[in-house]
C-alpha positions in Angstrom: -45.1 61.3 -60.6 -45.0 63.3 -57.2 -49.1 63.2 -55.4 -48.5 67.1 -55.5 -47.9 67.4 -59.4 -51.0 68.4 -61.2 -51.8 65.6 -63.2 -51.4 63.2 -59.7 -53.7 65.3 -57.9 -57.1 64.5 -59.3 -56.2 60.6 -58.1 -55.0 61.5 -54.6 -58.3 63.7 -53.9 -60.1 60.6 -55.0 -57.9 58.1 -52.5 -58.6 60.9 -49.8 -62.4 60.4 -50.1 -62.0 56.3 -50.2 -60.1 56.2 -47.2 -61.7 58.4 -44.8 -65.0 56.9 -45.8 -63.5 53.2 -45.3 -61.8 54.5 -42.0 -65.6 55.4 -40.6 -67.2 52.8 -42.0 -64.3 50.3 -40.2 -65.0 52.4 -36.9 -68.4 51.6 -37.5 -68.4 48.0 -37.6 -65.7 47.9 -34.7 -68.3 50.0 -32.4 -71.2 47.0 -33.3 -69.4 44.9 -31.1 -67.6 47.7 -28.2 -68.9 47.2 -25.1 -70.6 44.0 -25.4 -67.5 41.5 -24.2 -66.5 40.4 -27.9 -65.2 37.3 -28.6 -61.2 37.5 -28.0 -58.5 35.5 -29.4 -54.3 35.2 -27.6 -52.1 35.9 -31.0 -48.4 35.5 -29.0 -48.9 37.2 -25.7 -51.5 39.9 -27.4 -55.4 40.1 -27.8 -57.2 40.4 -30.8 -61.0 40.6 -31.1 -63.8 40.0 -33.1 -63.8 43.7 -33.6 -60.7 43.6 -35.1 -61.3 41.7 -37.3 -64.9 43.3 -38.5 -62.6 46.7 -38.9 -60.0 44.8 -41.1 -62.8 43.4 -43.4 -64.3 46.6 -44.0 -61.0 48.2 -44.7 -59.7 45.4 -47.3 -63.2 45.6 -48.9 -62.9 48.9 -49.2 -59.6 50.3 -49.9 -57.7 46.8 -51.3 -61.0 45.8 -53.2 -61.0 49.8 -54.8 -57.3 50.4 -55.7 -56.2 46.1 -56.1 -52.8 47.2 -57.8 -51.8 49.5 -54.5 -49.7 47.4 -51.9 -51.5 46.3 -48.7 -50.1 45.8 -44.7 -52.6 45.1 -41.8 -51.8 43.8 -38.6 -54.3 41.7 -39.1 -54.0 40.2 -42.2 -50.9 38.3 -43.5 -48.3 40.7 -45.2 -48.3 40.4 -48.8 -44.4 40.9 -50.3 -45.7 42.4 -53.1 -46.0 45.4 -51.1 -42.3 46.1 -51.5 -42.3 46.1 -55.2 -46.0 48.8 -55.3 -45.3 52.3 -55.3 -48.6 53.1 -53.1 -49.4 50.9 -50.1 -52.1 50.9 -47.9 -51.0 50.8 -44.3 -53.5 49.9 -41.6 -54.2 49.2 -38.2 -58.0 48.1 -37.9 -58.1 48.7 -34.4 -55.2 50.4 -32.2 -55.6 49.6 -28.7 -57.0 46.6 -28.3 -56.8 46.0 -24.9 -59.3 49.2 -24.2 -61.4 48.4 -26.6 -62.2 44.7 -25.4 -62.6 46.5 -21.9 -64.7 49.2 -23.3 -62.6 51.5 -23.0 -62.9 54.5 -25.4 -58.9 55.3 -26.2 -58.7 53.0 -29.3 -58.3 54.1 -32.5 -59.5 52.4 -36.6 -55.6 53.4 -38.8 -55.4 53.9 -41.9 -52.7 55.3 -44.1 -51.2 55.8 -47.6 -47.9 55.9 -48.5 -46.1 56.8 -51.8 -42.6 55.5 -52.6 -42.0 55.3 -48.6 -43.9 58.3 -47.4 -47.2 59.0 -46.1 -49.3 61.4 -48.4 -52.7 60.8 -46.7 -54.3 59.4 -43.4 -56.9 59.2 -41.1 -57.3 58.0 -37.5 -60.9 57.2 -36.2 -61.8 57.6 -32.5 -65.3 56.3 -32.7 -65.9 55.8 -29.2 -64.8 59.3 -28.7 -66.4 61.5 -31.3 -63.1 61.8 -32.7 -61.9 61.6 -36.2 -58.1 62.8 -37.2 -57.4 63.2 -40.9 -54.5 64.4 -43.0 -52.7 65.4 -46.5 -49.3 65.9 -47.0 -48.9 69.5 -47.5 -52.4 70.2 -47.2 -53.2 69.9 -43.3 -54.5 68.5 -40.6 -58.0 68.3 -39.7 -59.9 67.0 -36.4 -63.4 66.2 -37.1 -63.0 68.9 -40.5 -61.8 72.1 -38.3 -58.0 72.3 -39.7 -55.3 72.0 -36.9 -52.1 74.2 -36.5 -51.1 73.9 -32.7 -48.3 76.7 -30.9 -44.6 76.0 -30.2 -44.3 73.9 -27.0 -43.0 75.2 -23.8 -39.8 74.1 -22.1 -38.7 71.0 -21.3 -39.5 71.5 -17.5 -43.1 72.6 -18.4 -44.1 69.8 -21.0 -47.2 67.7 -20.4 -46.0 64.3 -21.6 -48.1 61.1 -22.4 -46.8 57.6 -23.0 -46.3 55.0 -20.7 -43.8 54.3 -17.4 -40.9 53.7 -19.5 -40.2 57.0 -20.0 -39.1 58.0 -16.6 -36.6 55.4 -16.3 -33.0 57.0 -15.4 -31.7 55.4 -17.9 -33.2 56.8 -21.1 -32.0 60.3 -20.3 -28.2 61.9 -20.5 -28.3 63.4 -17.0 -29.3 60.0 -15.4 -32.5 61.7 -14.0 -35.7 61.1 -14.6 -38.3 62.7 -16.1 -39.9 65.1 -13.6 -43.3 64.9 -14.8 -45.5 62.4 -14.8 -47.0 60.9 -17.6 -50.6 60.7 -18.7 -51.2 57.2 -20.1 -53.4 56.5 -23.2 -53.4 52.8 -24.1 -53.6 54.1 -28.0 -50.0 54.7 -29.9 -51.9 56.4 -32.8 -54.4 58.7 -30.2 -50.8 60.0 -28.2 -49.4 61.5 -31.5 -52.9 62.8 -32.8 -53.1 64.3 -29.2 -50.3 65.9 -29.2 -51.5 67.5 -32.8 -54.3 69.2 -30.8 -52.5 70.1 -28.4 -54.0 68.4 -25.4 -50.8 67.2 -24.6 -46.8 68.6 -25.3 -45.4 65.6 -26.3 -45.5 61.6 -26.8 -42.8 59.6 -26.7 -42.5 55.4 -27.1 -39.6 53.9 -25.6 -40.5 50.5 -26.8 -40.8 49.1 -31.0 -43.8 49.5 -32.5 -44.8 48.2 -36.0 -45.8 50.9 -39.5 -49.2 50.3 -39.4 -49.9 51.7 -35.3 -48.5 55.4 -36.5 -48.3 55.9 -39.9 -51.2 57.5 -40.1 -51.3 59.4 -36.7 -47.9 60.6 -37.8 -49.1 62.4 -40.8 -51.5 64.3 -38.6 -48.8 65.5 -36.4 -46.7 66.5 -38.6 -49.2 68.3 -41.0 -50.3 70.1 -37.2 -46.5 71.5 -37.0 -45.4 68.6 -34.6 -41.7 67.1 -35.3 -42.2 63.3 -35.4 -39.0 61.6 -35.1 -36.8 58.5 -33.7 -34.6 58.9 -31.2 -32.0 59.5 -33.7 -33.6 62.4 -34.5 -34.7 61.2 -38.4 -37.9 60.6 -39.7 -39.8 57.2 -40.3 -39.7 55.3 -44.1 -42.3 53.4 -44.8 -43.0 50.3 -46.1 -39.8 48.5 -44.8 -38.9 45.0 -45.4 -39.0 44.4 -41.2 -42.4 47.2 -40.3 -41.2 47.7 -37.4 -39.4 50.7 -35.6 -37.2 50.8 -32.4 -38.7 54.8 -31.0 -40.7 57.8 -31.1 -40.7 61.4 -30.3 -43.2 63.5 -31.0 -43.0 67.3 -29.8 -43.8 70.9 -31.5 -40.2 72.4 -32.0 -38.4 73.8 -29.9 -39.3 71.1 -27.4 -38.6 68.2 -30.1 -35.2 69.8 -30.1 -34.3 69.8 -26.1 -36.3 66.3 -25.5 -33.6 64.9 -28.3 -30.5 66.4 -27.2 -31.5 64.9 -23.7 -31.7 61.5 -24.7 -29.0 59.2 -23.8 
């Protein structure tokens, strides 16, 4: 049954309410321990913190303990292979960018997402630090902190306000063998670059590097639902719950600026 055919719907309103209330109550227990040097664990090369894992308890009480026959993938909890065989997952990063938060800084965001048979239908990005909360439905929106988002067309290529990281202006990465004129801004949060680019703050995100489901499936969702193209390199949209979670590359742009940042692209 499609989330969008009648009879689904009275289900999918009721998931809506269970995540966005689990997604602030997560951002809730992660701010208890922001700013007061939390205790910090090396997981290969990477941090994770104490608040990390308060934000994935709350989350797996909340959404795995409510709906125990939907699929479940946290970066911070081992990955069930039962996933693969459940037709709704729960996808969730309990706290993107780590490294700000354990230096108190307020880019980080609490993920959470649903998908349906490999697509997201519903999710929600907390920015707790920031006043911030991102939410979305498949079909029905995108919402920052409940005023629906709908940003313009972007400008030209030349004009674009770009975040990301360094990695984007290598010569390299674009068919001329230039590189990128304009500087860009960089927010330590994958998830808060493609919800900002939703509002409008900035043009376009892009990540050069892979990334894993669970840091944009649900900032992707509110993109998209805010008229933003979300796409790989290749110019094709993400499927979700994959045997391997992770992804090579992102672009993220209003249209016709999605278009022109693609056809650049080496």
């Amino acid at each position: 049954m499609s989330p969008f055919d009648p009879q689904g719907q009275d289900d999918l309103d009721a998931d809506f309410a269970l995540l966005t209330e689990a997604v602030e109550a997560a951002g809730e227990a992660a701010m208890r321990h922001f700013g007061r040097e939390p205790q910090v664990w090396d997981k290969g090369g990477s941090p994770v913190s104490e608040g990390d894992f308060a934000a994935d308890a709350v989350l797996q009480e909340r959404l795995r303990g409510a709906r125990p026959d939907y699929g479940w993938m946290s970066e911070e909890s081992d990955d069930p292979r039962s996933r693969l065989k459940a037709r709704r997952v729960w996808i969730v990063d309990p706290i993107d960018g780590t490294r700000n938060y354990i230096s108190a800084h307020k880019d980080f965001g609490v993920c959470a997402a649903l998908v349906e048979d490999g697509r997201v239908v519903l999710g929600a990005v907390g920015a707790p630090a920031r006043g911030e909360f991102y939410a979305a439905r498949a079909g029905a929106g995108a919402f920052l902190n409940g005023a629906r988002v709908l940003r313009a067309a972007g400008p030209d290529f030349s004009a674009a306000r770009f975040v990301g990281n360094s990695a984007m202006t290598d010569w390299r990465l674009w068919r001329d063998g230039r590189k990128l004129n304009a500087r860009p801004v960089y927010v330590g949060s994958l998830a808060l670059r493609v919800c900002m680019v939703g509002t409008g703050r900035f043009d376009a995100a892009m990540i050069v590097n892979p990334f894993h489901e669970w840091d944009l499936a649900a900032a992707e969702l509110f993109a998209a639902e805010a008229g933003v193209r979300v796409v790989g390199f290749d110019g094709k949209e993400g499927v979700y719950n994959q045997p391997s979670p992770v992804r090579p590359n992102l672009v993220a742009a209003p249209e016709p600026l999605a278009g022109e940042i693609l056809a650049r692209l080496a």
